[in-house]
N, C-alpha and C positions, 0 to 999 in steps of 0.2 A: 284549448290552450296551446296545446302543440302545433297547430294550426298556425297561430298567430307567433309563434316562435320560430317558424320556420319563415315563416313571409317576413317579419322583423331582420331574418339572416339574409335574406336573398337581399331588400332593401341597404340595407349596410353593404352587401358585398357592389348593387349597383351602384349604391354613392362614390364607394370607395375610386370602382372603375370610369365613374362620369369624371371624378376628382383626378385618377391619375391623367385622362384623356387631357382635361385641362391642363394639368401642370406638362406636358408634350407638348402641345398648343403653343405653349409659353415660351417653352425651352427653345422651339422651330424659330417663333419667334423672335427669341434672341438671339439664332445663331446666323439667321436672316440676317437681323443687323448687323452682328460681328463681318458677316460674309460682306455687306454693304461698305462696311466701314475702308476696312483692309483688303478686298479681293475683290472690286467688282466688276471687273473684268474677266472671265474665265477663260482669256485665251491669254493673258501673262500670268496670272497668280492662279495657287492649287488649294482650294479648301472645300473638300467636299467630304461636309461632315454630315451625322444623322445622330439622333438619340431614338431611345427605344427602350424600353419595361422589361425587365429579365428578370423571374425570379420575384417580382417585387421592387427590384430595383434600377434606377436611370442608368442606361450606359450610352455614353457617346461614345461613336465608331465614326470611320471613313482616314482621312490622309490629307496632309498640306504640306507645305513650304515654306509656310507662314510660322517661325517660332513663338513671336509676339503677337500675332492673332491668336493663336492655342492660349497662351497663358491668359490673352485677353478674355478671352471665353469664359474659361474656368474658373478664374475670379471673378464672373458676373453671376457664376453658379453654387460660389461656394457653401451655400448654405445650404445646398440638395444635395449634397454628398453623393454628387453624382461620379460612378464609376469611369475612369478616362479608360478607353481604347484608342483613343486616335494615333495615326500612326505619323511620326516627321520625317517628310522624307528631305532627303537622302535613303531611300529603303538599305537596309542591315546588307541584303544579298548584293550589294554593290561591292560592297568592302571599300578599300579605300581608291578604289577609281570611281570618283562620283564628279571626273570631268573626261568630255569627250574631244578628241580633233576632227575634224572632217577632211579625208582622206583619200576623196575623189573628187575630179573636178566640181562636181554640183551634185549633193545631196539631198534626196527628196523626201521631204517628211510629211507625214501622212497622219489626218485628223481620226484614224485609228492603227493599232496594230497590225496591219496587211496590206500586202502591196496594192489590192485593186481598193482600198479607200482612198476618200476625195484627198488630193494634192493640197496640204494646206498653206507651206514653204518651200524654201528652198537655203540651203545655205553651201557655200563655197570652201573650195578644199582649201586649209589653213584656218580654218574658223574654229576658236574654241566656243563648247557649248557644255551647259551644265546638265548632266545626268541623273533622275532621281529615282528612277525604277527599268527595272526587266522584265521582260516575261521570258519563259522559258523556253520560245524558239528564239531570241534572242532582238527581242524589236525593246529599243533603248526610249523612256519617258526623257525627252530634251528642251532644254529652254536658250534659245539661240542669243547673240547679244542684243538684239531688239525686244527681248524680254517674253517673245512668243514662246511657246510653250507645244508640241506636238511630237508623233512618233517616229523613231529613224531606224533602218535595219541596222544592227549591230555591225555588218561588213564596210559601212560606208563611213563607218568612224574609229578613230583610234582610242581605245581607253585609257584613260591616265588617270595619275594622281593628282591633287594640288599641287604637291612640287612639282611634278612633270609637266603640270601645266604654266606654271609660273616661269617655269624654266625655258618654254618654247615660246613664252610671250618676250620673255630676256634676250632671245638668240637674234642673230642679224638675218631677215626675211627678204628676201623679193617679192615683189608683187606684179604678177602678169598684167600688165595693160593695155594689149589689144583685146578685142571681142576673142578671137579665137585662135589657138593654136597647137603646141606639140612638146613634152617631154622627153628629148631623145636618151637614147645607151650610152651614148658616146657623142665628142664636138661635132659630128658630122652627123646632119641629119639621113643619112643613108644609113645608117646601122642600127635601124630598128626604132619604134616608138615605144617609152613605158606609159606614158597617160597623155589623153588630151587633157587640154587647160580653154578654159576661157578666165574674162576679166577678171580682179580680184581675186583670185587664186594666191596663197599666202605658201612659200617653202622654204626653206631654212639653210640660209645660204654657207657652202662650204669652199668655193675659192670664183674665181672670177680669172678668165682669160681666153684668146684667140676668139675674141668674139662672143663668148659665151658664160655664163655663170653654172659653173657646177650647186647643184642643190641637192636636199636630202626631205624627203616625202615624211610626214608622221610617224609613218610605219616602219623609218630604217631606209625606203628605195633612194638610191641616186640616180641621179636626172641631171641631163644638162637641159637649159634652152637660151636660146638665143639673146645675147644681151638688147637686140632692138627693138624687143619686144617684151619687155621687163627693167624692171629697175630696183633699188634698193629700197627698203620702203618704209624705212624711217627716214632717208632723204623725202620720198614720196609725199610723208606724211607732212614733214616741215611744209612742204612747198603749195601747200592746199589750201585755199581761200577761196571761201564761197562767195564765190560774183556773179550776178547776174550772167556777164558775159559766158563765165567756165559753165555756169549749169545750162546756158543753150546750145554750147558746142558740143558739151557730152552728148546732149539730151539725141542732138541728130547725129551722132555714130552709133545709135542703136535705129536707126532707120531701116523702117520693112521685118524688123525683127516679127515672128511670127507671137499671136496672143496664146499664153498658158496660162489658165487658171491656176494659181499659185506660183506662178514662174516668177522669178527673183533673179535669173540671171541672164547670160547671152543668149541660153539655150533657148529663152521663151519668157515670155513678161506678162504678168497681169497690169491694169492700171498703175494699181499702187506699189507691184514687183518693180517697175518701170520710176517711177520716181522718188522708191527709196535706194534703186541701183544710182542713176543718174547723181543722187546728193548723196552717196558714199563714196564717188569719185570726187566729188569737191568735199571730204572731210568730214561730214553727216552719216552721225546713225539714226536713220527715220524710225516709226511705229512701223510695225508691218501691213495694216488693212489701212484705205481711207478712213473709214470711219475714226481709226484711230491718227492719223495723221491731222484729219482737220484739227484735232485738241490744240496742237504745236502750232507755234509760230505768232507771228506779227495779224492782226487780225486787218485788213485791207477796204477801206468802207466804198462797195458796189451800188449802194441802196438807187441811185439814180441810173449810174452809166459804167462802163470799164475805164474808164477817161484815168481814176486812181490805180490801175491795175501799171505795177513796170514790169519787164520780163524776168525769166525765172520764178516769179510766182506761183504760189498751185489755187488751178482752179477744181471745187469742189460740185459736182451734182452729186442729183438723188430726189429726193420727195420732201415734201412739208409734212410735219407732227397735226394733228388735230386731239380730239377728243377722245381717241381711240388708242392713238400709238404714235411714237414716237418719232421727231424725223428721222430721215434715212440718207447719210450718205453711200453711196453706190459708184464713184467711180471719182477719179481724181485726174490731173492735167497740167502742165507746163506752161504757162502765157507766156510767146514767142514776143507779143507788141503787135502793133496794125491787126486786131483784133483777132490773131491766129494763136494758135494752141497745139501742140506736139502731145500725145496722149497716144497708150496702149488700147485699140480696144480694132481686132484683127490681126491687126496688126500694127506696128509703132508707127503713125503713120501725122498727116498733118491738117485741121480740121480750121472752121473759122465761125465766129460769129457775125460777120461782114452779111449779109443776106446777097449782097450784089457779087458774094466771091464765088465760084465755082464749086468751093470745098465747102461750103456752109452747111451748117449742120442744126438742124431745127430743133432734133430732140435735145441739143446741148445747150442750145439757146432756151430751150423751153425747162431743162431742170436742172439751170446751172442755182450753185444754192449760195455757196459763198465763194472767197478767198485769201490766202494766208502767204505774208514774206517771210522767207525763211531766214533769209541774208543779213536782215536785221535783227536775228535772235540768238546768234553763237552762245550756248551753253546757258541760256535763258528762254524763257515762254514754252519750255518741254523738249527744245529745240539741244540735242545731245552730238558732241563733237568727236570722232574717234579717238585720238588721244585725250577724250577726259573718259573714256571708257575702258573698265576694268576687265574686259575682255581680251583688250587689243595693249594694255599700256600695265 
């Protein structure tokens, strides 16, 4: 009898544990879907939640951004009385600097905390960026205005508040618009340099004269530089219309620029570094990866010939999906017209599907996949304008 009471306990206690395995099961997969729903992209949105048995009882752990994914969650659980640990970030140890400035010419952010991980962006000094965590050598969790998401050393950004940052979004900026140059001490460029600058470099203008624009850095520094190489940039901004023609003149004054994996700026360009630069000169805030790029835009029908492709254009390669996986885009491009294409890949250089051109290119010929107009998309088909961005405006 005791026998049989004993094995009666073990049975119950294994039901109990096949039972709780199941309702885990359940729970993963609803936060799958939650995650599907709201977040399914893990390089713009943070939802990286877990459930787990303590004690007896469900508790969800991990961290997001998402405040309406969390409650979305919880209300699809609420009958399990399942314990919340999730954390929102903005984490607590920010306090109330949970915006950042970028503070150096081009700041490099890194798909983890330490400087020797892969180069995932880049973003340009004057750029505000949202903050949501630290770690305690001081590497900043940031989401840039393309909604990307990666790590930044604390030193290459300025910390603020939300007023502080609304406030430098208020202020009258300059925008550097050569590829490269120089912050001097003083109107003369003989007395010393406080920072290089390249393109798009944003700083906070404090008078204008004898040639030059006195500015003031994030961090308090002033700076003069040269007014013929800068401009005001809310004039800048009015004055930007995505044309065809503006995105192929930009496109070739990044010529020869050398390829960086994650480059985003003059310093170095990946494909899609390269042609989300290229349409933030004409007034575009692009996605930051091709893959995400192709989403945006006017969709271009190729199915026969290029014959429908005008310039300015992005042409998209990569692979076909099958049975297995998905397709893949893998690199992005410019249509010049007369079947040529300006593309980052060594360097910004100038390629063609002509087979008779000198510059032809088989493998672009062979995995070109589609194409998208940006020109006819202003603030429609994903296609986002700097001043309708709460970054920049």
């Amino acid at each position: 009898m005791k026998r049989i009471l004993v094995l009666i306990f073990f049975i119950l206690i294994l039901i109990q544990s096949m039972n709780a395995q199941t309702d885990i099961k359940n729970i993963e997969g609803q936060i799958l879907e939650v995650k599907n729903t709201f977040a399914p992209d893990k390089r713009t949105a943070i939802f990286d939640i877990h459930i787990a048995e303590v004690a007896g009882k469900f508790v969800l752990s991990g961290e997001t951004n998402l405040p309406g994914a969390k409650e979305y969650l919880l209300k699809k659980m609420v009958e399990l009385q399942i314990k919340d640990e999730i954390k929102l970030l903005p984490g607590d140890n920010l306090g109330e600097k949970t915006f950042g400035i970028v503070n150096i010419s081009v700041a490099n952010l890194r798909a983890k905390p330490e400087h020797s991980a892969e180069l995932a962006t880049q973003a340009t000094l004057g750029t505000i960026v949202k903050l949501y965590k630290k770690t305690d050598d001081g590497w900043y969790f940031v989401q840039t205005p393309d909604d990307y998401i990666s790590w930044v050393d604390g030193e290459a950004i300025q910390w603020v508040s939300k007023v502080e940052a609304e406030s430098w979004k208020r202020s009258e900026k300059i925008i550097f618009t050569t590829n490269y140059g120089s912050a001097f001490e003083k109107s003369d460029e003989n007395n010393g340099v406080i920072s290089d600058l390249v393109f798009g470099n944003l700083l906070k203008l404090i008078s204008s004269g004898n040639n030059y624009y006195q500015v003031e850095f994030p961090d308090g520094r002033e700076a003069f530089i040269r007014q013929s190489e800068a401009g005001l940039f809310s004039e800048w901004l009015k004055n930007r219309s995505c044309t065809p023609e503006g995105i192929i003149s930009t496109a070739k004054k990044f010529m020869g620029i050398p390829y960086l994996w994650g480059g985003t700026s003059a310093k170095g360009l990946d494909c899609s570094g390269f042609t989300k630069t290229v349409l933030f000169a004409n007034g575009i805030v692009m996605p930051r990866d091709a893959s995400q790029q192709v989403s945006v835009g006017e969709t271009i029908n190729t199915d026969q010939d290029f014959s429908n492709l005008q310039p300015g254009d992005l042409l998209f390669f990569g692979f076909p999906g099958d049975h297995h996986r998905k397709e893949r885009i893998t690199h992005v491009a410019i249509y010049l017209g007369e079947n040529d294409f300006i593309h980052s890949s060594g360097r910004v250089m100038i390629n063609s599907f002509d087979k008779a051109k000198n510059n032809f290119s088989n493998h672009r010929l062979t995995t070109f996949r589609r194409a998208k107009r940006i020109v006819t998309s202003l603030n429609q088909n994903g296609v986002k304008s700097i001043d309708s961005s709460p970054f920049y405006k």
